[in-house]
DOKOLTOR-123573 format. One record per residue (C-alpha): residue number from 1; residue in three letters; x, y negated, z negated. Coordinates in nm, 3 decimals, always signed. Each point is the difference from the previous one (the first is absolute). Example, Ala and Ser with C-alpha at 12.3 -4.5 7.8 and 13.67 -1.06 7.14 Angstrom:
% DOKOLTOR-123573
NODE  nr rest      px      py      pz
NODE   1  ALA  +1.230  +0.450  -0.780
NODE   2  SER  +0.137  -0.344  +0.066
***
This chain:
% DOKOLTOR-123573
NODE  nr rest      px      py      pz
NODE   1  UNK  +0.528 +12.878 -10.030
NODE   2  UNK  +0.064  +0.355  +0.146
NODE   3  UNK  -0.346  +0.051  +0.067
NODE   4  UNK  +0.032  -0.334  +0.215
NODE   5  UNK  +0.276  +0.195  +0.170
NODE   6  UNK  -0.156  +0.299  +0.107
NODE   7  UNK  -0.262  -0.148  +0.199
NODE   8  UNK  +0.019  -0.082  +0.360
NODE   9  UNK  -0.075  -0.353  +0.116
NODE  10  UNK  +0.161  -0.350  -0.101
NODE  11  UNK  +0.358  -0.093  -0.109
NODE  12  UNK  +0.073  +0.132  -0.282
NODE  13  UNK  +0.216  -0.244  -0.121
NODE  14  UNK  -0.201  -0.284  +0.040
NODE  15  UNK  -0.135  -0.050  -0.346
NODE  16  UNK  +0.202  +0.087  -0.315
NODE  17  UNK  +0.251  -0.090  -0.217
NODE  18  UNK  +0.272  +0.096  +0.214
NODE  19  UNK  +0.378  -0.129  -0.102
NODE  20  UNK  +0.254  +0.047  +0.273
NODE  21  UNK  +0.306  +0.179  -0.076
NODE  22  UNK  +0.344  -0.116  +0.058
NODE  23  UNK  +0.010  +0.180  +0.341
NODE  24  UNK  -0.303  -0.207  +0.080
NODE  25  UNK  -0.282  +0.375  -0.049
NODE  26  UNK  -0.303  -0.083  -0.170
NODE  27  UNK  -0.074  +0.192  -0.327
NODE  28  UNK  -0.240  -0.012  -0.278
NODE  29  UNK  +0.151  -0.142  -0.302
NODE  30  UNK  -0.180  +0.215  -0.270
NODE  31  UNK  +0.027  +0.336  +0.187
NODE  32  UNK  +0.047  +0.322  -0.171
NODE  33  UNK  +0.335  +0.072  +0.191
NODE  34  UNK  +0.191  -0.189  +0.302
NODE  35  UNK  +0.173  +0.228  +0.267
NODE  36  UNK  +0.235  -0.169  +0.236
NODE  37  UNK  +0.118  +0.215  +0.306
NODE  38  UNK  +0.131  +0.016  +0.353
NODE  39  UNK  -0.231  +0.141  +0.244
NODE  40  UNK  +0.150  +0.319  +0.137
NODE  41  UNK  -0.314  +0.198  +0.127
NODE  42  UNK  -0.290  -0.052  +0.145
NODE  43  UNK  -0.206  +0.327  +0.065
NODE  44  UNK  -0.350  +0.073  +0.172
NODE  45  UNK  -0.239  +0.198  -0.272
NODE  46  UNK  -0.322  -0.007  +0.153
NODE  47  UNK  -0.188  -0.287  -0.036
NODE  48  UNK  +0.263  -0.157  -0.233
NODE  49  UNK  +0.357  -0.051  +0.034
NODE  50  UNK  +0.254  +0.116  -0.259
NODE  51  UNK  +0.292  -0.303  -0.078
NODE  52  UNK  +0.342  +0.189  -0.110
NODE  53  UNK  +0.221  -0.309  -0.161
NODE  54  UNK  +0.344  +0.024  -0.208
NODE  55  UNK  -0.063  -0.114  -0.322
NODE  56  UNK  +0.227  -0.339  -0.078
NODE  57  UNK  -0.161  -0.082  -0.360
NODE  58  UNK  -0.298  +0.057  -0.178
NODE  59  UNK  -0.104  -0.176  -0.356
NODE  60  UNK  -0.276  +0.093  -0.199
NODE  61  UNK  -0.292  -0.281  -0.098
NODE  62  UNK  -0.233  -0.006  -0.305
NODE  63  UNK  -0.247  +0.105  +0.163
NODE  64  UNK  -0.169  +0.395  -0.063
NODE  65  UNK  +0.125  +0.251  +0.317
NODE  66  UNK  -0.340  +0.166  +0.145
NODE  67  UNK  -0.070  +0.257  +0.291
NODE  68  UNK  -0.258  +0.028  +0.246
NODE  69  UNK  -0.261  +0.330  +0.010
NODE  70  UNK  -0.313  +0.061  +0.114
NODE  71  UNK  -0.107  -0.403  +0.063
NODE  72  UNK  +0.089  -0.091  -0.316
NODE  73  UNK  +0.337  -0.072  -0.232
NODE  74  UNK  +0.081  +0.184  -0.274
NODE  75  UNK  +0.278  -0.104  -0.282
NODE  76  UNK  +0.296  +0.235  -0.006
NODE  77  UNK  -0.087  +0.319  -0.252
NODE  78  UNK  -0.361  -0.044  +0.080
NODE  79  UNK  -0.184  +0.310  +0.125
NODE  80  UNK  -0.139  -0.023  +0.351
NODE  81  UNK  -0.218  +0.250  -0.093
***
């Protein structure tokens, strides 16, 4: 699914199991972690923009936390060698 979201084009939201939350926000029921926050910031950084929010809640899923490098994910502890 985050691959899905990196990539420019279509809505992103238009297929998936998404579950709407009781303020009406879609999320992904079996994500690795939830954040819920107020949008605070909005700032130009390049060719992206950088969204500053106040953190309301956050819950953690089942599912195993990753991070992007290099094109590709890799499991937290892994070497990015």
């Amino acid at each position: 699914m985050a691959k899905k979201f990196a990539t420019k084009g279509a809505d992103k939201f238009a297929h998936g199991t998404f579950e709407s939350d009781e303020g009406g926000h879609p999320a992904l029921p079996d994500a690795a972690a939830v954040i819920r926050c107020e949008l605070k910031q909005a700032v130009s950084g390049g060719d992206h923009v950088i969204l500053v929010g106040r953190v309301h809640d956050a819950q953690i899923g089942s599912g195993e936390p990753v991070t992007w490098h290099k094109g590709d994910f890799l499991r937290l502890g892994e070497s990015a060698a």
